[in-house]
PLY file of the C-alpha trace (Angstrom):
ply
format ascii 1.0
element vertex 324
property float x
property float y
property float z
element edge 323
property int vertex1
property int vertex2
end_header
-3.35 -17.26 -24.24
-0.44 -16.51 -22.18
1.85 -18.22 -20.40
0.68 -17.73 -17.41
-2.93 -18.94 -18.29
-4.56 -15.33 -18.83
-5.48 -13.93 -22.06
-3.82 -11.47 -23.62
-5.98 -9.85 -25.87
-3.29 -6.67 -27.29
-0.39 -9.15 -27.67
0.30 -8.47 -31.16
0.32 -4.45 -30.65
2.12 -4.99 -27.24
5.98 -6.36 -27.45
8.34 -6.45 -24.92
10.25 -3.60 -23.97
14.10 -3.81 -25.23
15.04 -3.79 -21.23
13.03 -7.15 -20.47
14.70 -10.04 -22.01
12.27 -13.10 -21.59
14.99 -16.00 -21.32
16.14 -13.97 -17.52
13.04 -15.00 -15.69
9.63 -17.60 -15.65
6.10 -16.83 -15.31
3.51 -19.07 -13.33
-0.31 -18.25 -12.57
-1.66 -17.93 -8.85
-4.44 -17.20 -6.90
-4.14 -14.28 -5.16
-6.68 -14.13 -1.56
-10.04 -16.32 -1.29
-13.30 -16.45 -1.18
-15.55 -15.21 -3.96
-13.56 -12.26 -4.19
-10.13 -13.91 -4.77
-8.36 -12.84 -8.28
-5.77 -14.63 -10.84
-2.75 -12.98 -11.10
1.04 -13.78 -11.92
4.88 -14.19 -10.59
7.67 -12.99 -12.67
10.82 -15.20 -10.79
14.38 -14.06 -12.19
16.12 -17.72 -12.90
18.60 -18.92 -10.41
18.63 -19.84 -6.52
18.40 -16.58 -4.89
17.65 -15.39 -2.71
15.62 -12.65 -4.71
14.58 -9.21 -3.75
10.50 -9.12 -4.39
7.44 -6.85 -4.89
3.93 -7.04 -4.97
2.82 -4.54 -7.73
-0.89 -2.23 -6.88
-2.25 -0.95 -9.87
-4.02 2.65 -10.15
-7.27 3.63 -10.04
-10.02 1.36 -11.94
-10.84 -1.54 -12.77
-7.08 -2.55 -14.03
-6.20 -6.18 -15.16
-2.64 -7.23 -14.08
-0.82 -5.53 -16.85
-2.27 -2.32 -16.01
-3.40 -2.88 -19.84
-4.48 0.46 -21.70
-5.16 0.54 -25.11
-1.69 -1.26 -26.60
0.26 -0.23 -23.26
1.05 -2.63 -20.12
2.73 -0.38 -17.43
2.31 -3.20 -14.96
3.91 -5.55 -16.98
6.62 -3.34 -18.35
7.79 -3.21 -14.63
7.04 -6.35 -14.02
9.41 -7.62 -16.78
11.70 -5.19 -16.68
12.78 -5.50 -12.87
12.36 -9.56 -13.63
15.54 -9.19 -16.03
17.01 -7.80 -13.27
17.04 -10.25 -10.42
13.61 -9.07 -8.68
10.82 -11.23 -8.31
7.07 -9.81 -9.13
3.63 -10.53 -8.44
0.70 -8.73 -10.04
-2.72 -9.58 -10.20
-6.40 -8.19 -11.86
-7.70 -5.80 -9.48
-11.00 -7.15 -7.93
-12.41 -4.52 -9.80
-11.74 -5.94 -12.86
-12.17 -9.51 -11.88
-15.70 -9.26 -9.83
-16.37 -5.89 -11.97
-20.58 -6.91 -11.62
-20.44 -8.15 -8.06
-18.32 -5.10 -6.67
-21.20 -3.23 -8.41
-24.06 -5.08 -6.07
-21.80 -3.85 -2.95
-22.56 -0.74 -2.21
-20.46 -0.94 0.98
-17.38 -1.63 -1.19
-14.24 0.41 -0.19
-11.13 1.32 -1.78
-8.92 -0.42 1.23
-10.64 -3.55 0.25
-10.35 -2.46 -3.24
-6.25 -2.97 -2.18
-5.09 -4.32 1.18
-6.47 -7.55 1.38
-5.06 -8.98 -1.97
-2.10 -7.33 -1.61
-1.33 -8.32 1.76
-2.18 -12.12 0.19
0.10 -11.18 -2.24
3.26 -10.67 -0.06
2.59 -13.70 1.94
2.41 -15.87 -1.86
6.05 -14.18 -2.38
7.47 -14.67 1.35
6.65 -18.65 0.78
8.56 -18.98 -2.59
11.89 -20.67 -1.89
13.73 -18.23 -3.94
12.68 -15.01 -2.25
14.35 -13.25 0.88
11.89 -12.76 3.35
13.50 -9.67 4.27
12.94 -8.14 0.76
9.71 -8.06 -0.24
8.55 -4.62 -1.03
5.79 -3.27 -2.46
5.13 -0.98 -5.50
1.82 0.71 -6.39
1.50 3.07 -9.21
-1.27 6.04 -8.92
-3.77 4.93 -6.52
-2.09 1.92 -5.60
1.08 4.01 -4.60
-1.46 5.98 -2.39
-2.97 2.83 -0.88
0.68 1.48 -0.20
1.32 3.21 2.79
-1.90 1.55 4.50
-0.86 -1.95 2.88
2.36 -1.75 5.13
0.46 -0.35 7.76
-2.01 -3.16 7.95
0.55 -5.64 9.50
2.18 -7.20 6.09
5.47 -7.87 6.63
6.93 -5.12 4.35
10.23 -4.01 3.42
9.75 -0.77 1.71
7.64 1.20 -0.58
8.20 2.01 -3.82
5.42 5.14 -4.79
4.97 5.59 -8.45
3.07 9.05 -9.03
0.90 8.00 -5.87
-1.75 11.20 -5.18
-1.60 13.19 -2.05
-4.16 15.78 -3.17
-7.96 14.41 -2.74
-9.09 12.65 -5.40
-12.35 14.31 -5.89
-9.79 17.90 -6.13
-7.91 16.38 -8.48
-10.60 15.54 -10.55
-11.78 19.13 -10.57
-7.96 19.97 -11.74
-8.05 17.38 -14.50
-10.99 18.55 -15.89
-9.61 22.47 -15.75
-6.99 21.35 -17.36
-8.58 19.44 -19.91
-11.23 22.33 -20.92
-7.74 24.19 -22.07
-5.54 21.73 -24.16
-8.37 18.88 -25.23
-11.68 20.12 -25.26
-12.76 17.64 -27.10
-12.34 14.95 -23.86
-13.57 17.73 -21.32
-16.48 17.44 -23.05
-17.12 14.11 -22.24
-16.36 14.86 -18.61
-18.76 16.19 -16.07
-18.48 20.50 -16.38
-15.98 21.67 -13.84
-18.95 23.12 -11.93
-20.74 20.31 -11.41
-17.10 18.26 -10.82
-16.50 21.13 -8.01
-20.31 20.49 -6.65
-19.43 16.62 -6.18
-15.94 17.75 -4.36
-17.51 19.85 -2.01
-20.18 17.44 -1.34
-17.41 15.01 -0.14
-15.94 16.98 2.27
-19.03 18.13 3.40
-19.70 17.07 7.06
-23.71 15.81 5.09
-21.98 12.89 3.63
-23.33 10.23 4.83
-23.67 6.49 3.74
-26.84 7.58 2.12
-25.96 10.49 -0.06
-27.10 8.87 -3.45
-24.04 7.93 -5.95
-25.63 10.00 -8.43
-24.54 13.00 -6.21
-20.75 12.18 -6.00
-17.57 11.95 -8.07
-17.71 8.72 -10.72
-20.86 7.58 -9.41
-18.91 5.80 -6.90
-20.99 5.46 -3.53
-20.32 7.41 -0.03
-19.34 4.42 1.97
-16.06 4.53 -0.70
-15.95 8.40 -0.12
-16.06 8.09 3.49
-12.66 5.41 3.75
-11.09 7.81 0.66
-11.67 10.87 3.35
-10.67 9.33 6.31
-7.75 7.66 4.98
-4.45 10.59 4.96
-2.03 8.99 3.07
1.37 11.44 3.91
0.27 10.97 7.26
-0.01 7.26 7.47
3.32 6.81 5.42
5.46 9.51 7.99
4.33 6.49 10.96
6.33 3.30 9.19
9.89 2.88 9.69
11.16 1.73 6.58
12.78 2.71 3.29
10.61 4.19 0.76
11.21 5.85 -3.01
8.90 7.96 -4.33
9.17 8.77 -8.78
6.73 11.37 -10.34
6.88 12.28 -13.95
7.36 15.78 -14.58
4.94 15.72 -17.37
1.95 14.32 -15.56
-1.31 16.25 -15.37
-3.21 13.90 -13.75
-1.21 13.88 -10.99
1.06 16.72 -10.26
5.01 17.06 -8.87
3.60 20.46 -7.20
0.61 19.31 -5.90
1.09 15.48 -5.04
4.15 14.66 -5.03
4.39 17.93 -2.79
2.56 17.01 -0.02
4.51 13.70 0.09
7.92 15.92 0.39
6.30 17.79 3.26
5.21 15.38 5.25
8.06 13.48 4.83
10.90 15.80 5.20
14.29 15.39 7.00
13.81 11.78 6.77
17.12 9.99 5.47
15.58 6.73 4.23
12.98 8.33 2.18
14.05 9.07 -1.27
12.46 11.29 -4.01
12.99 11.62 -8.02
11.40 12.99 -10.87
11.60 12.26 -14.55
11.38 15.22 -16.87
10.14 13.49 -20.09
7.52 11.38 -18.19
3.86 11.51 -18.52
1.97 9.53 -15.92
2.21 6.14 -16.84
6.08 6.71 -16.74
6.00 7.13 -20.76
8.92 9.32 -22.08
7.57 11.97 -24.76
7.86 15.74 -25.61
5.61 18.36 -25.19
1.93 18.50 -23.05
0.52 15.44 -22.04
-2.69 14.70 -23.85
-5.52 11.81 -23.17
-4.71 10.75 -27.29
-1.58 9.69 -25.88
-2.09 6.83 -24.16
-3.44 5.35 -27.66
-0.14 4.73 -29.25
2.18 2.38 -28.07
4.71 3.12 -25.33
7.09 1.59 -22.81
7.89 2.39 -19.05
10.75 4.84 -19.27
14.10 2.08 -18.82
15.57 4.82 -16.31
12.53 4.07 -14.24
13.19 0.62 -14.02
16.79 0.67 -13.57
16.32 2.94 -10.35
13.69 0.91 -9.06
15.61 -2.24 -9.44
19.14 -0.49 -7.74
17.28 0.83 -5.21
15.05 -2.75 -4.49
18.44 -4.43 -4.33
20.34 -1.81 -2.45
0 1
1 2
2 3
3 4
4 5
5 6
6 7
7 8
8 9
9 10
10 11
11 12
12 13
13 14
14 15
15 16
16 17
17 18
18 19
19 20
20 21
21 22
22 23
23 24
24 25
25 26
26 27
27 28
28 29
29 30
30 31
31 32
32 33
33 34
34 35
35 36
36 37
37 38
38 39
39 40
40 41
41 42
42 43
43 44
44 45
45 46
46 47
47 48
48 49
49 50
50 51
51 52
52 53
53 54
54 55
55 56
56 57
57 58
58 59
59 60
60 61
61 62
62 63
63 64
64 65
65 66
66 67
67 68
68 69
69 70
70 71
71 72
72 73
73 74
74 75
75 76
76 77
77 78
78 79
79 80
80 81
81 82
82 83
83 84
84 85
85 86
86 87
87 88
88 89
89 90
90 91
91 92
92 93
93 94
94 95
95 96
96 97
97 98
98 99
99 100
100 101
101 102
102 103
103 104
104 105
105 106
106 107
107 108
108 109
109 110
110 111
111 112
112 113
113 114
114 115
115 116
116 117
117 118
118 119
119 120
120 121
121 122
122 123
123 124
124 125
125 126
126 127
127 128
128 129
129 130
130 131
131 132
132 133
133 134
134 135
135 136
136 137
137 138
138 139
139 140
140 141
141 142
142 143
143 144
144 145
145 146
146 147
147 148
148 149
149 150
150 151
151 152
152 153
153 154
154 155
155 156
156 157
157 158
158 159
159 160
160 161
161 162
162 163
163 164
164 165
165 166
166 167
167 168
168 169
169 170
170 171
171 172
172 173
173 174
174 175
175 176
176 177
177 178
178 179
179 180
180 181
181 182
182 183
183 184
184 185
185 186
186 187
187 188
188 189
189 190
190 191
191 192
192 193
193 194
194 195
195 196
196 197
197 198
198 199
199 200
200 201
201 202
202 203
203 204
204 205
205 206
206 207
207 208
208 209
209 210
210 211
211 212
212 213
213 214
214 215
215 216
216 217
217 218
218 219
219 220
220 221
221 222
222 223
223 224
224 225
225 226
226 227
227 228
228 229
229 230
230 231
231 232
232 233
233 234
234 235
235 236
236 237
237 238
238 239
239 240
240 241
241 242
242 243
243 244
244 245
245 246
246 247
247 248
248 249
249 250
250 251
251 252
252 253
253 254
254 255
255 256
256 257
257 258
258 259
259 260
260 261
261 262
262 263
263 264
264 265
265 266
266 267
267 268
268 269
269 270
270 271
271 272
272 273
273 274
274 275
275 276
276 277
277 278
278 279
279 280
280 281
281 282
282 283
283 284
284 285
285 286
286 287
287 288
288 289
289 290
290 291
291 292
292 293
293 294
294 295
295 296
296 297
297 298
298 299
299 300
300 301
301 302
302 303
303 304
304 305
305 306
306 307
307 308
308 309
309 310
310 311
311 312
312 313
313 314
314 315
315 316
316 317
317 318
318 319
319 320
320 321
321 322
322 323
């Protein structure tokens, strides 16, 4: 059991990264939004007065606990702890996927902006009404999916002060997953063969952006089994285009080595849509796979299996440019 009241079930193959020092910062449990879909999660406050720079941090895609926990690796907490030890305060919370895993299931009408806004838009008012916080600096930080989802977060009404995009996707999903599984079939056949074939992947693209989708196409039809009602908000939802309407600061990181998301696909389109614009700021990380692990060489699935830390350069430019 943690501090913080959650269990930690990896905590003796996970250990604090050498850039988090514990005895900077405190950790409290809260309950982040309400109703039956409301979800524990955690604040990270740096000691002393303030006040603090903050962020609410969005996981990626899946059901993700707060940690962003994968096999001995916590991305989520890495940051979390990291940017802690240096003077930024952090909330991050189980995705209601992960929390309500069986009763997202028995909503079929489940979407992937409820999947984000609503408990991260809870999330920045918990941070706005902690004493030590300046009102005026509370960003937000989603990794993946959640950097995606980020630009609508802000765009809902929270009061934001900037987005932080960690290898957030501008290509559609269902493409990408067609381009992850090419990919696959060539340096790990071993995990494309647990995949769908990329035919049948490309079938289940095209049947997304076909003008037939409807809210009842059956699941069965479509990428992850995931049903149309969450295929029809993921189409009509244009991330680049959302994020060039908001008038505020925003950095966007991308790991060179990432397959699963690309720097010349995603990271791309957010450059295009984006350009000429003097508070937006873009940098990529040559060693970095995409959970912001340093390493040498292709990418591979097997990877993720081995312990790992956020890459400290990562967190060092995240926290300059949060207290900037």
């Amino acid at each position: 059991m943690t501090s913080d009241g959650s269990v930690d079930t990896d905590l003796e193959a996970w250990q604090p990264p050498e850039y988090a020092d514990p005895g900077l910062f405190d950790e409290h449990g809260v309950t982040v939004g309400s109703g039956a879909f409301a979800v524990p999660g955690t604040v990270t406050v740096p000691h002393g007065e303030g006040p603090h720079p903050a962020a609410v941090v969005l996981a990626g895609g899946g059901p993700f606990d707060r940690d962003g926990t994968a096999g001995p690796n916590k991305n989520l907490k890495d940051i979390a702890w990291g940017l802690a030890s240096r003077g930024v305060t952090v909330l991050r919370f189980d995705k209601v996927t992960h929390a309500h895993r069986e009763q997202i299931a028995a909503t079929p009408g489940f979407t992937p902006t409820e999947e984000y806004v609503p408990h991260a838009v809870a999330g920045i008012e918990i941070l706005r009404g902690l004493s030590t916080v300046d009102d005026y600096r509370v960003f937000v930080i989603g990794h993946s999916m959640g950097g995606k989802f980020a630009p609508r977060v802000a765009a809902a009404g929270a009061e934001v002060a900037g987005l932080v995009v960690l290898a957030g996707d501008t290509v559609p999903l269902q493409w990408s997953m067609v381009r992850v599984i090419e990919h696959l079939t060539k340096i790990d056949p071993a995990t494309a063969a647990l995949l769908p074939t990329v035919e049948t992947a490309t079938e289940q693209a095209e049947l997304v952006d076909s003008p037939d989708l409807s809210p009842a196409t059956p699941a069965a039809k479509l990428p992850f089994g995931m049903p149309a009602p969450y295929w029809l908000d993921m189409r009509a939802y244009d991330p680049v285009a959302v994020a060039a309407t908001l008038d505020m600061p925003m950095l966007f990181l991308h790991g060179e080595r990432d397959y699963q998301l690309t720097v010349d696909g995603d990271l791309a389109g957010w450059r295009a849509g984006l350009a000429g614009r003097t508070d937006v700021t873009f940098r990529t990380y040559a060693a970095d796979d995409h959970m912001f692990f340093p390493g040498t060489g292709p990418s591979m699935p097997e990877d993720y299996t081995q312990p790992h830390h956020v890459d400290p350069e990562v967190i060092t430019d995240i926290a300059d440019w949060l207290r900037t």
